[in-house]
TORRO-711684 format. One record per residue (C-alpha): x, y, z; residue in one letter. Coordinates in steps of 0.5 Angstrom, whole numbers, padded with zeros to 4 digits, always signed. Layout:
XYZA...
end
This chain:
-0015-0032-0023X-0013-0030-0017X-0017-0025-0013X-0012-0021-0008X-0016-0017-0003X-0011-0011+0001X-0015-0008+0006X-0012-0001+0008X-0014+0004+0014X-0019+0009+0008X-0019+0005+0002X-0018-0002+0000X-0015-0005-0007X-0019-0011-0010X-0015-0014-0017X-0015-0020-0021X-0008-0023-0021X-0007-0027-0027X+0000-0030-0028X+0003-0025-0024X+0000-0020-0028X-0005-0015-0026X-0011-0016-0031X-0016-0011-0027X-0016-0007-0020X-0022-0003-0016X-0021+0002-0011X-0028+0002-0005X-0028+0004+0001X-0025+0001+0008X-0032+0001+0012X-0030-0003+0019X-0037-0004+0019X-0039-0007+0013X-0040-0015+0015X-0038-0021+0011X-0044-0021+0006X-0044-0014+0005X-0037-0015+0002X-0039-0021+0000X-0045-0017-0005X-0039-0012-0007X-0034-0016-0009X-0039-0021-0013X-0041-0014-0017X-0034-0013-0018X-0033-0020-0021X-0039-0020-0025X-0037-0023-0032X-0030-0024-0030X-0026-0030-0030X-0027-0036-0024X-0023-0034-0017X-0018-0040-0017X-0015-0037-0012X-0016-0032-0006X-0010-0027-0002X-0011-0023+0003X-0007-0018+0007X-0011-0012+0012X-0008-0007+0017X-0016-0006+0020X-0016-0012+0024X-0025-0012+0024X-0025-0012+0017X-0020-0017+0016X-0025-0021+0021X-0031-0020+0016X-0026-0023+0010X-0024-0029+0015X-0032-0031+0015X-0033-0028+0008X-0028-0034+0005X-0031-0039+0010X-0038-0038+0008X-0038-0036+0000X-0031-0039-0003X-0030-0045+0002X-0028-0050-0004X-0023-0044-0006X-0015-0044-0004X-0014-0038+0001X-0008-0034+0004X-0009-0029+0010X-0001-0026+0009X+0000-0025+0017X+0006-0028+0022X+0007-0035+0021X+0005-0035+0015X+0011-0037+0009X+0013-0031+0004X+0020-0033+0004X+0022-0026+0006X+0025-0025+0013X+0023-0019+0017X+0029-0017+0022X+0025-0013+0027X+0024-0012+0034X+0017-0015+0034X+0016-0018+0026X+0007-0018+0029X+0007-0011+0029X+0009-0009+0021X+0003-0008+0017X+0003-0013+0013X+0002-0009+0007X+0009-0008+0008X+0011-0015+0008X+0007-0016+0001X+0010-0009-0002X+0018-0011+0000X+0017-0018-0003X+0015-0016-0010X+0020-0010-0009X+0025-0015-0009X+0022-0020-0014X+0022-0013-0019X+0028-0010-0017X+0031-0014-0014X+0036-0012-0006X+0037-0008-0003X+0032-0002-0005X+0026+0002-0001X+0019+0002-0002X+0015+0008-0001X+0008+0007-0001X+0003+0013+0000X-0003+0013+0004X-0007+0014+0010X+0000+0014+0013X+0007+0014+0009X+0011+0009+0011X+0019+0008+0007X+0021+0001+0008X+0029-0002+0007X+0030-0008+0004X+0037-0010+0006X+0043-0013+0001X+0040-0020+0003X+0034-0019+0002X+0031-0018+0009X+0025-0013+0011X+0030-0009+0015X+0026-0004+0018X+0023+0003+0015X+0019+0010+0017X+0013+0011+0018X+0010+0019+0017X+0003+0022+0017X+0000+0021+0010X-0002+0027+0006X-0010+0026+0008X-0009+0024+0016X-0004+0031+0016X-0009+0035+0011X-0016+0034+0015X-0012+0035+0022X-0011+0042+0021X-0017+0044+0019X-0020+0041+0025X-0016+0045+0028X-0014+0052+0026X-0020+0056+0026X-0018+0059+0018X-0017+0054+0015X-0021+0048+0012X-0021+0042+0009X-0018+0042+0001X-0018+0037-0006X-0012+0034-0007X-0009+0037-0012X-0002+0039-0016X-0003+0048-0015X-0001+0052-0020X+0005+0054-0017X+0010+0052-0011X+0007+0060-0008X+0001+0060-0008X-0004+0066-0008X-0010+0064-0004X-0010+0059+0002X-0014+0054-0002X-0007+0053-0007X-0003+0054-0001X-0004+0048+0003X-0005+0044-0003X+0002+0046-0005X+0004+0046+0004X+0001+0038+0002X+0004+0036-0005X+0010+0040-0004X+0011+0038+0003X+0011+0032+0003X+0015+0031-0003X+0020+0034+0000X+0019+0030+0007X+0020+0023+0002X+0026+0025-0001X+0029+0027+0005X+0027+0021+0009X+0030+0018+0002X+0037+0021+0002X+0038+0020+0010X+0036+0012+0010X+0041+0011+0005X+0046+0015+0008X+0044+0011+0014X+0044+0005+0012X+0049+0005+0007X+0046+0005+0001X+0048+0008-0007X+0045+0013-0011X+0043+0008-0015X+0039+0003-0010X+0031+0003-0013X+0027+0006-0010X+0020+0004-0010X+0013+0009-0010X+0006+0006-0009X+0000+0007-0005X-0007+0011-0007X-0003+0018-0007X+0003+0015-0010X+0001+0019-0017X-0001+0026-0013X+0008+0026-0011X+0010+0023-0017X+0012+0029-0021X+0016+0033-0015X+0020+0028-0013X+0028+0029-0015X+0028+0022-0013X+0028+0018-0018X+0023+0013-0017X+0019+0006-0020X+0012+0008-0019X+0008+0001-0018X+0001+0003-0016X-0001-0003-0016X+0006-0007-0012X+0001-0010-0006X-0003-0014-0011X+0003-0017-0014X+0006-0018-0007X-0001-0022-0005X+0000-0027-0011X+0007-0028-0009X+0006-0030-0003X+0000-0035-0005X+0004-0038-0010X+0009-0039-0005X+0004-0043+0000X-0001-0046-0006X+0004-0046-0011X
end
């Protein structure tokens, strides 16, 4: 049983990969300041009564917790085939860009299971603390992508600083025009947004030359708040990352 690890900027997704599939997932929070035993403690309770960990993948977009997963490996499964999908690392996807270090590499692990899924090209929108489109081109190459505030990170900011104005659930209003200010910026959040991402949608496509057809990919934490007003059609993999991360074991590990 592998044990996949996606370390996100507001939460991290722990799973259970067997065989490439999913068999059990968890979202907990992403603390910077929860050491290595801390998380060692968490995921132990998650595991409980579940199968062995033969395995151990890892990517993170928050360098301190990624630290603490380094020592947590070393310290608690040292006798337990790791990877830590970072540059240098073999994914056998190429990423075309001007510095590939920079690209998260929750990215890298969301285009390779794209890929493997749906093959090239296609787009991946994953939805979270930001909202990023990533291309991948006809040959099968993280080309590049977009990167937008998510729906919380833009929500929260504006109640911080519009005076009237504060911090609401997420959730799909009753109605595209809403009649308190509470819907209203739940509809500004779910309606928005979906608009933003079909417009990124459409202008990548066109820039890069893609047909109406090329699969376009959504996951993410917030995936399922835009799932139902997108006009694109999608393929909702919420949990694309994990199954990424196992790619990228078995290519390391075999």
């Amino acid at each position: 049983m592998l044990l996949a690890v996606a370390v996100e900027n507001t939460r991290t997704l722990v799973g259970l990969v067997f065989e490439g599939t999913v068999k059990r997932h968890w979202w907990v929070g992403t603390d910077p300041r929860r050491t290595a035993d801390e998380w060692a403690v968490l995921i132990q309770g998650l595991l409980a009564g579940e199968a062995p960990v033969s395995g151990i993948a890892v990517c993170s977009a928050v360098p301190q917790v990624l630290h603490e997963f380094r020592d947590l490996v070393t310290r608690y499964y040292q006798s337990v085939p790791s990877v830590v999908v970072e540059p240098g690392v073999k994914t056998g996807l190429p990423v075309l860009v001007d510095n590939p270090r920079e690209v998260g590499t929750d990215r890298i692990a969301n285009a390779l299971a794209a890929v493997q899924l749906y093959g090239a090209p296609c787009l991946v929108v994953d939805v979270g603390t930001a909202i990023t489109i990533d291309v991948v081109n006809p040959a099968g190459a993280f080309a590049g992508g977009v990167i937008a505030p998510g729906i919380e990170t833009a929500t929260d900011a504006l109640g911080d600083v519009a005076a009237q104005l504060r911090r609401v659930e997420l959730v799909r209003p009753r109605a595209l025009v809403a009649k308190n200010t509470v819907e209203a910026l739940q509809s500004g959040a779910v309606h928005g947004f979906a608009a933003m991402v079909d417009g990124l949608v459409a202008r990548i496509r066109a820039d890069q030359s893609f047909g109406p057809d090329t699969p376009v990919v959504l996951t993410g934490a917030l995936a399922s708040l835009l799932l139902r007003d997108l006009s694109t059609p999608v393929q909702h993999e919420p949990l694309l990352t994990l199954r990424g991360l196992h790619l990228a074991f078995a290519r390391n590990h075999g």
